[in-house]
C-alpha positions in Angstrom: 19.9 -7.5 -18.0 22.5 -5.7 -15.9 22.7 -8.2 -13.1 25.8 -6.8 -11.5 23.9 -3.4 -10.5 20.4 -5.5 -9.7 22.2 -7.6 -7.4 24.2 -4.6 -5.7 21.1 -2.6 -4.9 19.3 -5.5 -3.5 21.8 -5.8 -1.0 22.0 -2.2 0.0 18.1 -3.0 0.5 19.2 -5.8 3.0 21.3 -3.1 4.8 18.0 -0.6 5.3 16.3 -3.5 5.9 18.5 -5.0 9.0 18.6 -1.2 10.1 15.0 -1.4 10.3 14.8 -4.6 12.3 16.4 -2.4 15.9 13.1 -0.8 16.3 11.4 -4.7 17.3 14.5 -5.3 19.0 14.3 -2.3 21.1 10.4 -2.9 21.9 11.6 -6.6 22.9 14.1 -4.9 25.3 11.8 -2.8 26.5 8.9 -5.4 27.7 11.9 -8.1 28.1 10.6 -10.6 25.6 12.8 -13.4 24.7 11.4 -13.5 21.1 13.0 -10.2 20.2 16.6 -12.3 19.3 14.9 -13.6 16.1 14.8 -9.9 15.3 19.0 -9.6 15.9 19.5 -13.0 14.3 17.9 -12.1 10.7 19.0 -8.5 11.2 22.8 -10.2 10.8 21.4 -12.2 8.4 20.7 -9.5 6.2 23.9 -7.7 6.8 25.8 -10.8 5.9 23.7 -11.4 2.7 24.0 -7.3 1.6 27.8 -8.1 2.3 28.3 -10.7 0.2 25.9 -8.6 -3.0 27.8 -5.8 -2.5 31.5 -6.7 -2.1 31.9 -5.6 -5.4 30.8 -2.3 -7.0 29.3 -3.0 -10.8 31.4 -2.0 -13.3 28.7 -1.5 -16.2 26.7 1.4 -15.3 24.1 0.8 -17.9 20.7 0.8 -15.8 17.6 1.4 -17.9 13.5 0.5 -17.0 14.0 -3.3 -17.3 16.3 -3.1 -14.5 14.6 -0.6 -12.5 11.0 -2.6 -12.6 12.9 -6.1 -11.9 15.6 -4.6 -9.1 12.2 -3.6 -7.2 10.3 -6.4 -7.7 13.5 -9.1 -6.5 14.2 -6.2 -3.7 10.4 -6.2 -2.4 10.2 -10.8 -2.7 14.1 -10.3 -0.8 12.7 -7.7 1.9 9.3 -9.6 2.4 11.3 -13.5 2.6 14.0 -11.4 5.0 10.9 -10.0 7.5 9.5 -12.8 7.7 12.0 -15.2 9.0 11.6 -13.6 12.5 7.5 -15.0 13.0 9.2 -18.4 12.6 11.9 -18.6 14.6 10.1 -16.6 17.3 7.4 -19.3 16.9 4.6 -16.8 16.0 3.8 -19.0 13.1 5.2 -22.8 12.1 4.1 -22.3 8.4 6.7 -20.7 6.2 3.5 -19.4 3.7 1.9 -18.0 6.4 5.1 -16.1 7.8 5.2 -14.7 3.5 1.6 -14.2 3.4 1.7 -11.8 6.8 5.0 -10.2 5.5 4.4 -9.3 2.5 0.8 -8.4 3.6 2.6 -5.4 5.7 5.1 -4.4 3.5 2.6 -4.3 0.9 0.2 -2.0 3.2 -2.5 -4.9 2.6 -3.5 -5.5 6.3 -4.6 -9.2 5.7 -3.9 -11.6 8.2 -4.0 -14.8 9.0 -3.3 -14.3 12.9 -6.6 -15.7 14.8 -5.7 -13.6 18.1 -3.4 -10.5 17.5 -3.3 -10.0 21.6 -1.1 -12.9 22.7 1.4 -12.3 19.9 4.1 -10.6 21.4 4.6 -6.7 21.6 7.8 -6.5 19.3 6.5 -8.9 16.6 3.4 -6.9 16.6 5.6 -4.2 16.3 7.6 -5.6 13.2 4.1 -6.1 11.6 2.9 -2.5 12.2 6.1 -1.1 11.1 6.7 -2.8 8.2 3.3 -1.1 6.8 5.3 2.8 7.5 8.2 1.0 5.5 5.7 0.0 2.6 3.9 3.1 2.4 6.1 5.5 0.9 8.7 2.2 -0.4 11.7 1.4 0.8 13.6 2.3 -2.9 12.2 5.5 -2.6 13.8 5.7 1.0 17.1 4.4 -0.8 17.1 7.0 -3.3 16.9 9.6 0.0 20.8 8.3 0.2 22.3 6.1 -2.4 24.0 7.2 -5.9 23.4 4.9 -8.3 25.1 4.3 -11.4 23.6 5.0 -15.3 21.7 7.9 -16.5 17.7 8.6 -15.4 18.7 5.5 -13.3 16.7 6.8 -9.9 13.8 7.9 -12.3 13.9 3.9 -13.4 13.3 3.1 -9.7 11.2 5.1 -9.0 8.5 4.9 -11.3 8.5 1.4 -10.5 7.8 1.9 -7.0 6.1 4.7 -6.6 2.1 4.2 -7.6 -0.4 5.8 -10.3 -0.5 6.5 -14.0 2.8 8.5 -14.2 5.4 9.7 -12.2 7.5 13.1 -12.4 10.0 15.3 -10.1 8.5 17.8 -8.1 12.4 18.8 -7.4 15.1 19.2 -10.0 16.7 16.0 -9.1 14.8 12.6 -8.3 17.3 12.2 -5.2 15.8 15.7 -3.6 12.2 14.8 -4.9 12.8 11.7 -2.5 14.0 13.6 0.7 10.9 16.1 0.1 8.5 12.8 0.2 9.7 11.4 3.0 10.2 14.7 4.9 6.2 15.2 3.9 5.8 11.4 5.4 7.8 11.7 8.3 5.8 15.0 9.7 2.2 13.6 9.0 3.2 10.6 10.7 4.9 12.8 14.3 1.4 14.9 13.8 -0.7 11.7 14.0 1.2 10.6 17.0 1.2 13.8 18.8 -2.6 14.2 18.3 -3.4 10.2 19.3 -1.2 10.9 22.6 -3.5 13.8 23.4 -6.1 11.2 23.3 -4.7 9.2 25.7 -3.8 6.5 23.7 -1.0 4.3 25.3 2.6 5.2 23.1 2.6 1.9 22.3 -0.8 1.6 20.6 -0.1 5.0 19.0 2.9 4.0 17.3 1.7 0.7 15.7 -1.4 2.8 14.7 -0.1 5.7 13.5 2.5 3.0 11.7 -0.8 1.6 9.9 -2.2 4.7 9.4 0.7 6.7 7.4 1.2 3.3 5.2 -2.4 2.6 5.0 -1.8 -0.7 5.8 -4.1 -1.8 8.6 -2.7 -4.7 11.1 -4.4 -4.2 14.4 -2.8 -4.9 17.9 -6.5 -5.8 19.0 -8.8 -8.1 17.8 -11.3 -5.6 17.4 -8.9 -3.5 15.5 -9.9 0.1 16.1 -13.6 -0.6 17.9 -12.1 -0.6 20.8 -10.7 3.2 21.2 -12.9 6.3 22.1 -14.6 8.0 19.3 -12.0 10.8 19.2 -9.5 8.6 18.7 -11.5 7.2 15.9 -12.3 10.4 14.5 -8.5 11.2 14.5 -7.7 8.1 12.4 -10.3 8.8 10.3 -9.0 12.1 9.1 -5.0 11.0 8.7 -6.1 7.7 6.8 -8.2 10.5 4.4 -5.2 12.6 4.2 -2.5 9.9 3.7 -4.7 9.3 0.7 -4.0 12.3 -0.9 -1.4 12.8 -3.8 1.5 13.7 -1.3 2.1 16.4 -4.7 -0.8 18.7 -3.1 1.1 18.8 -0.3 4.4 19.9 -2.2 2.3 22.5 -3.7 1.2 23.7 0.1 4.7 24.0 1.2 5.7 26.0 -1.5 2.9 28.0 -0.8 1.1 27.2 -4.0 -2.3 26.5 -2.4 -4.8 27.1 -4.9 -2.8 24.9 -7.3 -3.3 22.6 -4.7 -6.8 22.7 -4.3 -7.5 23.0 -8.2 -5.9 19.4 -8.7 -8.5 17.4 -10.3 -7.9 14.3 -8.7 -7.8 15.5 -5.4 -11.4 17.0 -5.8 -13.1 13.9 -6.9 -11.3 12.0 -4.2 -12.8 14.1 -1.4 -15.7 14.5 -3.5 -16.5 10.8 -3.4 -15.5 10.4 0.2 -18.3 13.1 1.0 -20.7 11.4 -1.3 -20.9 7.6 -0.1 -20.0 8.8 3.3 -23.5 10.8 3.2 -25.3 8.1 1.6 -23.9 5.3 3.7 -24.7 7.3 6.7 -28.6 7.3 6.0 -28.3 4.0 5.1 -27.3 2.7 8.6 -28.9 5.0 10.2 -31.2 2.7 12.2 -28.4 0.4 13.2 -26.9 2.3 15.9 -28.1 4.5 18.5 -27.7 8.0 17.5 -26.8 9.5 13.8 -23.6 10.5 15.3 -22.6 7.2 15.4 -24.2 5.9 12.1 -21.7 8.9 10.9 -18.9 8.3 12.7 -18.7 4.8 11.7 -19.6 5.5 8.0 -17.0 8.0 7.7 -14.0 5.9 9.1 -15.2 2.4 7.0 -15.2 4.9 3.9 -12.2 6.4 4.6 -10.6 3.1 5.7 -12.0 1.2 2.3 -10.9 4.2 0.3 -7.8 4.8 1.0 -7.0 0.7 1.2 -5.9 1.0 5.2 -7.9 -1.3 6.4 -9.0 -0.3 9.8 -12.6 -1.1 11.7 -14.6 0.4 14.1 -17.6 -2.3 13.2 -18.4 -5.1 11.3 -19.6 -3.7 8.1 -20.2 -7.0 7.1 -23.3 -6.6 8.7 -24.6 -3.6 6.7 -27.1 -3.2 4.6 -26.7 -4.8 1.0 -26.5 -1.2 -0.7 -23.4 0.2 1.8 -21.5 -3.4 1.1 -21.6 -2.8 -2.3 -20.2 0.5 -2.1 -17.4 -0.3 0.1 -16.5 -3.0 -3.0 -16.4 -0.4 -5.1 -14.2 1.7 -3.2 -11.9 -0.9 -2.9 -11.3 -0.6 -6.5 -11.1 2.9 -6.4 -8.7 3.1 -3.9 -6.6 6.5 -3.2 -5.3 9.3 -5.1 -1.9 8.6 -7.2 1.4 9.7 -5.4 -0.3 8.8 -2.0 1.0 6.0 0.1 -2.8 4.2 -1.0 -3.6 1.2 -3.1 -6.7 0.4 -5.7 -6.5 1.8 -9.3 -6.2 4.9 -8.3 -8.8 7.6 -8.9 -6.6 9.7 -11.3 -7.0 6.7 -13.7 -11.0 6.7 -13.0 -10.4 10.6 -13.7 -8.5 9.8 -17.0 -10.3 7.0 -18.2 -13.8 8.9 -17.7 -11.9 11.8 -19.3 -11.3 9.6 -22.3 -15.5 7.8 -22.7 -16.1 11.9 -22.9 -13.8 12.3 -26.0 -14.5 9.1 -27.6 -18.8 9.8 -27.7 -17.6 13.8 -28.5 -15.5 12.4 -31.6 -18.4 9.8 -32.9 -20.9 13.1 -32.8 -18.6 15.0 -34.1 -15.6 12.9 -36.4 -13.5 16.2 -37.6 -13.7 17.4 -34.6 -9.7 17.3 -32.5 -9.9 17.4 -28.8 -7.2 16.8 -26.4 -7.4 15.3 -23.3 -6.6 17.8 -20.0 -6.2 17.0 -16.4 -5.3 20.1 -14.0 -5.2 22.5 -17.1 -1.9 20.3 -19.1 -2.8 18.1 -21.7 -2.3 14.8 -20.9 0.4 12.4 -23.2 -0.8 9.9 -25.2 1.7 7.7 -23.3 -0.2 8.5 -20.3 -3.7 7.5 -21.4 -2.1 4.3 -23.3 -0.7 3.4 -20.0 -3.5 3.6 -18.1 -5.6 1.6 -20.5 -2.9 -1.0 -20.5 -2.7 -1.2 -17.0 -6.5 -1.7 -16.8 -6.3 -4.2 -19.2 -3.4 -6.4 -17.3 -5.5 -5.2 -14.3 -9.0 -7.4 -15.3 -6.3 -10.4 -16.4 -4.4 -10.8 -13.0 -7.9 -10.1 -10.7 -9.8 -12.8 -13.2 -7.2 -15.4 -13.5 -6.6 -15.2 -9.5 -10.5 -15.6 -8.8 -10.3 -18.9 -10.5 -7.4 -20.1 -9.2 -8.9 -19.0 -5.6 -11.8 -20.3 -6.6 -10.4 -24.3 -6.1 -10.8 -23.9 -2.4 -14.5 -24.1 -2.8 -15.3 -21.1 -0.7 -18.0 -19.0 -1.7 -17.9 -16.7 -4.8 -18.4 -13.3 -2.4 -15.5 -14.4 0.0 -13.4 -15.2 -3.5 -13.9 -12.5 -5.1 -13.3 -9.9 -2.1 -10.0 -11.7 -1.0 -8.4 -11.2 -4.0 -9.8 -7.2 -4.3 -8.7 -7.0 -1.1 -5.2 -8.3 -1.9 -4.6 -7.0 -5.2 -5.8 -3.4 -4.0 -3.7 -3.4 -0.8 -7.1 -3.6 1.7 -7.1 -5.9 3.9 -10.7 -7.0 5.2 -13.5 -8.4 2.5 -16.6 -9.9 2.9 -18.0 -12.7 4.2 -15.1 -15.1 5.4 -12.7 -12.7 5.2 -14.6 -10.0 6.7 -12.9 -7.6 8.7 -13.9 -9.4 12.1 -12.8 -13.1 10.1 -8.7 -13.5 8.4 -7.3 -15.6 5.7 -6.0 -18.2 7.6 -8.8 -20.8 6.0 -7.1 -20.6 2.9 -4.8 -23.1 1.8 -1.3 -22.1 0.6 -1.7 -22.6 -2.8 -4.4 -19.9 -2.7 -2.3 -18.3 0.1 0.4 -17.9 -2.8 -2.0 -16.7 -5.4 -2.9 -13.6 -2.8 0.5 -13.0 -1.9 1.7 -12.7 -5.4 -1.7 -10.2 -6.1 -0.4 -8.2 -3.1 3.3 -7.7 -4.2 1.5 -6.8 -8.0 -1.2 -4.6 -6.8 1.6 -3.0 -4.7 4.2 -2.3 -8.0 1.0 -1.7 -9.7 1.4 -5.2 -11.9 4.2 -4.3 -14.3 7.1 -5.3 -12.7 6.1 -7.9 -11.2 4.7 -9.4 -14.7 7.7 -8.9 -16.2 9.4 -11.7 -13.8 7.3 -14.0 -16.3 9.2 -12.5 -19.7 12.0 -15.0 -20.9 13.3 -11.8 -22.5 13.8 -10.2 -19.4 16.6 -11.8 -18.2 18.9 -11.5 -21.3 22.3 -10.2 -20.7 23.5 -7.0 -22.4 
């Protein structure tokens, strides 16, 4: 392990991550709250501690995957024990769990909670919390890569895969550096069009901000206790749509700008993302049709919980807890589902549902047919056997960590449907489950050893598993 490297970037992270920390401290200045001074005190904080990690530039350059997977899993526990200092000095929360578990829950784009009454909190922390779910979205290393040179050959490929999600990750420029500025300039548009369209609405700039915030990192915290219930159905609508497109594999949207449009629209993943929004959407619709008063509504609301669920944002306009037993069910299963690869989304991803289906096909054509060869093909390339082994490896390491964290869950005695939704909803980035964590309820009840359990299935099911997991291998930490 190449220490001197790990700890240097970890402390330029600290330097993004104080830079970050002016936006709550301007909000504070703006409604004059005294609480925005916890925001400037840990904002020095963090310059003093990226001071003292990078006072010295390494001097091996060696920086393979081992370093990449561990420099973003320290970096994210760093950012997330860093952002949530401010909560407890500015007396948001006493409990130093609580202050992790809301952190990391933003950072993460989870949307979990354990606030009781978001409306008395004050405007810049609310802030902090929305915008820490932008930060998250795209990831901060991949915002560091927009800017720093680092040392080693294929070192910003390293990071990158293991930050960005889904089964495998490529350039769409020559260099990973440019393929970073493109990503963000993609992110940084969508997010000024969702703004300009939820000002047109009449939405206060306030409210816009911390929703668009939540909306580009599909993260979810509200600023009201009704979340989204509260704002007019075009409003709703508006969300609706940007939550479905931050979903998308931002690559599609590469393609567009180069002009390349039917390649975009032929990507396979993409198709059976929309494809499933349309279906459950329609079937959820007719399913709750009797619950409200028109089927505009029954639509509207069907759309935005699908699209929220989906795309692991979080959002509500109702309390689908309340829904028939068939539309709960679905909404579970889109929380393992989640969004398309290369999107700022969490879940499994539907490219791996795409790839694994993809491979039951082959395996059934191969026992009919044993001499048969037949290679696996996702938007006309044939996909590497590194590729399909690494998505049925993750799946694997995916059962183990959701199974194990049940149980351990599970010793709070709560019910198994409130269990077992928590920790889909933490370990797929969600937010709201069923039951006592529904999305009108938060995790509060928990204790903090369970509180611990979800944080650490947030940050994994953020870094999809790997390197967080590899924090656990003794051989990790060997020095060259």
């Amino acid at each position: 392990m190449n220490y001197a490297i790990v700890k240097f970037i970890i402390g330029k992270v600290l330097y993004f991550e104080a830079a970050f920390m002016m936006l709550p401290c301007v909000t504070a200045i703006i409604y004059q709250e005294e609480s925005g001074w916890a925001f400037f005190f840990t904002a020095l904080l963090c310059v003093l501690i990226g001071a003292v990690l990078t006072r010295k530039s390494p001097k091996n350059s060696v920086f393979y995957v081992k370093e990449g997977f561990v420099t973003v899993a320290l970096s994210w526990i760093v950012m997330s024990l860093m952002g949530g200092i401010p909560f407890l000095i500015g007396g948001v929360m006493t409990n130093p769990v609580d202050a992790l578990f809301e952190t990391v829950s933003g950072f993460t784009t989870t949307g979990a909670s354990i606030l009781t009454d978001v409306e008395i909190v004050p405007k810049c922390m609310l802030m902090w919390r929305s915008f820490t779910h932008w930060i998250g979205g795209m990831g901060v290393l991949v915002f560091l890569l927009s800017f720093m040179h680092t040392h080693g050959s294929g070192s910003h490929m390293n990071l990158m895969k293991a930050e960005s999600p889904g089964p495998s990750v490529g350039k769409l420029m020559p260099t990973v550096q440019s393929t970073a500025k493109v990503l963000y300039f993609i992110y940084i548009f969508m997010t000024i069009l969702e703004i300009l369209f939820l000002l047109l609405g009449g939405m206060p700039l306030f409210d816009t901000l911390t929703i668009t915030f939540g909306t580009a990192g599909t993260g979810g915290f509200g600023i009201k206790n009704d979340s989204i219930a509260g704002y007019s159905p075009y409003l709703q609508v508006v969300v609706t749509v940007f939550m479905i497109l931050f979903g998308i594999n931002f690559n599609a949207y590469f393609l567009i700008l180069c002009r390349k449009f039917r390649q975009s629209f032929k990507m396979e993943e993409v198709r059976c993302y929309l494809g499933i929004i349309l279906v459950t959407t329609a079937f959820i619709t007719f399913n709750i049709r009797n619950i409200y008063d028109t089927f505009g509504d029954a639509l509207r609301h069907a759309a935005f919980q699908v699209g929220s669920i989906i795309t692991t944002t979080g959002y509500a306009t109702t309390d689908f807890n309340n829904w028939p037993e068939a539309s709960r069910t679905i909404l579970v299963l889109l929380m393992f589902v989640g969004a398309c690869a290369g999107s700022t989304g969490g879940g499994i991803k539907v490219s791996r549902f795409v790839i694994l289906i993809k491979t039951i096909k082959k395996e059934l054509h191969t026992l009919l047919h044993p001499r048969s060869v037949r290679k696996l093909k996702m938007d006309g390339h044939t996909l590497e056997h590194e590729v399909v082994r690494a998505t049925n490896v993750f799946l694997i390491a995916y059962v183990l960590v959701f199974s194990f964290s049940v149980l351990l869950v599970g010793f709070d005695n709560f019910d198994m449907i409130t269990n077992f939704t928590a920790v889909a909803s933490a370990l797929n980035n969600i937010g709201p489950g069923l039951e006592l964590v529904g999305p009108t309820q938060n995790f509060g009840l928990f204790s903090n050893g369970a509180k611990l359990v979800l944080t650490f299935d947030m940050l994994a099911g953020r870094l999809e598993l790997f390197p967080m997991l590899l924090l656990f291998v003794r051989d990790t930490w060997k020095r060259y």
